[in-house]
C-alpha positions in Angstrom: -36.2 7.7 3.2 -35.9 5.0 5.6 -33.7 5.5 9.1 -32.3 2.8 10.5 -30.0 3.6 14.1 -28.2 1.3 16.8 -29.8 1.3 19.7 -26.4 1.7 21.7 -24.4 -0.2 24.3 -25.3 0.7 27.4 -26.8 -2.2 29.3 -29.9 0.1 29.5 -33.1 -2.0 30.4 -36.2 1.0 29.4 -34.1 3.7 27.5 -32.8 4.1 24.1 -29.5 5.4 22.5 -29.5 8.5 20.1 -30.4 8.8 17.7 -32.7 5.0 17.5 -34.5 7.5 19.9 -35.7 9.6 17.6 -38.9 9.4 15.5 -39.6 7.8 12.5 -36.7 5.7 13.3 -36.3 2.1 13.4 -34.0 1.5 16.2 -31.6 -1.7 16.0 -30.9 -4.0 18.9 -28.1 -6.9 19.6 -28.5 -10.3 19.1 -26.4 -13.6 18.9 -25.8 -15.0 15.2 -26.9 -18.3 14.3 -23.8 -19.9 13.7 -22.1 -19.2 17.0 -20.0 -20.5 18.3 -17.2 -21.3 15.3 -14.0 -22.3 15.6 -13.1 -18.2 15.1 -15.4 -17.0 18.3 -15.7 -20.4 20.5 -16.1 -18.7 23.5 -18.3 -20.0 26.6 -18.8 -16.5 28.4 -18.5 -12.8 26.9 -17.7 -10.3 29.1 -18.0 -7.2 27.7 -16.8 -4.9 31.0 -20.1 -3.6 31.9 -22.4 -6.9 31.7 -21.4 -10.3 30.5 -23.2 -13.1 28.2 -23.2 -16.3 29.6 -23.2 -19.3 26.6 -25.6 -17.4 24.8 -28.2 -18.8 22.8 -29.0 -18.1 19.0 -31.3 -14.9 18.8 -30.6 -14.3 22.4 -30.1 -10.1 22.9 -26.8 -9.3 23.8 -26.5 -8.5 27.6 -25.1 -4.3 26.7 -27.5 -3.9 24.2 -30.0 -1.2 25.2 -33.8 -2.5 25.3 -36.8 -0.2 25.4 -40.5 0.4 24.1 -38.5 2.4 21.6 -36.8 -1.0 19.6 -38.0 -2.1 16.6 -35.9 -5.2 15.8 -32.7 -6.6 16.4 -30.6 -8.5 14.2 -27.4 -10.7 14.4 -24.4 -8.3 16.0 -22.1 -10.1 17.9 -18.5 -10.7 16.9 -18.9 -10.0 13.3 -16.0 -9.7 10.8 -15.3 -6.4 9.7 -12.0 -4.5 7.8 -9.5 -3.6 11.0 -7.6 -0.2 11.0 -4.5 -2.2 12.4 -1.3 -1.0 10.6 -0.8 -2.8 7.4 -4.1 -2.1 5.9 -4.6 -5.6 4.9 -6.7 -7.5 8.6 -10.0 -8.2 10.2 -11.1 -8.2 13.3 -14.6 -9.6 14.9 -16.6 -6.0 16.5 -19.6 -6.4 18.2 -22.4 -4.4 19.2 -25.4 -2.3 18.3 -24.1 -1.0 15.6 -22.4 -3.8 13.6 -26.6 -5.1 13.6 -27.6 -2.1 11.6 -26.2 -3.3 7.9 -28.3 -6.4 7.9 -31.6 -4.2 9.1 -30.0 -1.6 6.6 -30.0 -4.8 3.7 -33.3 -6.1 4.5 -35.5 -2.4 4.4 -33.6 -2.6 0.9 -35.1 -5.3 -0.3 -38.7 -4.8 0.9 -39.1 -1.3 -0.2 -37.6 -2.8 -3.7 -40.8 -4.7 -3.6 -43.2 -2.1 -2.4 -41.9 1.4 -3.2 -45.4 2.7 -1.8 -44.3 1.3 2.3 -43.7 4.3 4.9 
């Protein structure tokens, strides 16, 4: 079994979130997708209430994202379309963070282990 964990949103330069801080875990950072900005998310500047992103760059980790010996990899987490609880059921709603980077991490360990069952 392969665990995959956000690193967590704490602006932390050197520690790391639980549980990416656990072993045998492969901790998830922050970073900027490749196709901002859109006409959805044109923002210059992200402020985020404990740090703020200024015109960030493809790739570039997100300013809360923690960073540590302890992460493995980041992938693409900022202002990504997910299903909103809003009443009615029927929204989205762009989330950002640690955690929205996970399900591509999540995808990708899919598909190499689908290659090479015998990887640890």
């Amino acid at each position: 079994m392969v665990t995959i964990a956000a690193a967590g949103n704490e602006d932390n330069s050197n520690s790391m979130g639980s549980p990416a801080c656990g072993a045998n875990v492969i901790a998830v950072g922050m970073t900027w997708k490749n196709d901002y900005p859109t006409c959805e998310d044109n923002l210059t500047n992200w402020n985020w209430g404990i740090c703020t992103d200024f015109s960030p760059q493809t790739d570039e980790v997100g300013c809360f994202s923690n960073e540590s010996d302890f992460l493995d990899v980041t992938a693409p987490g900022a202002n990504i379309w997910s299903a909103s609880n809003a009443s009615g059921g029927n929204s989205i709603t762009g989330m950002s963070g640690t955690s929205m980077s996970c399900p591509t991490v999540v995808g990708l360990a899919a598909l190499v282990l689908s290659v090479d069952p015998s990887l640890t």
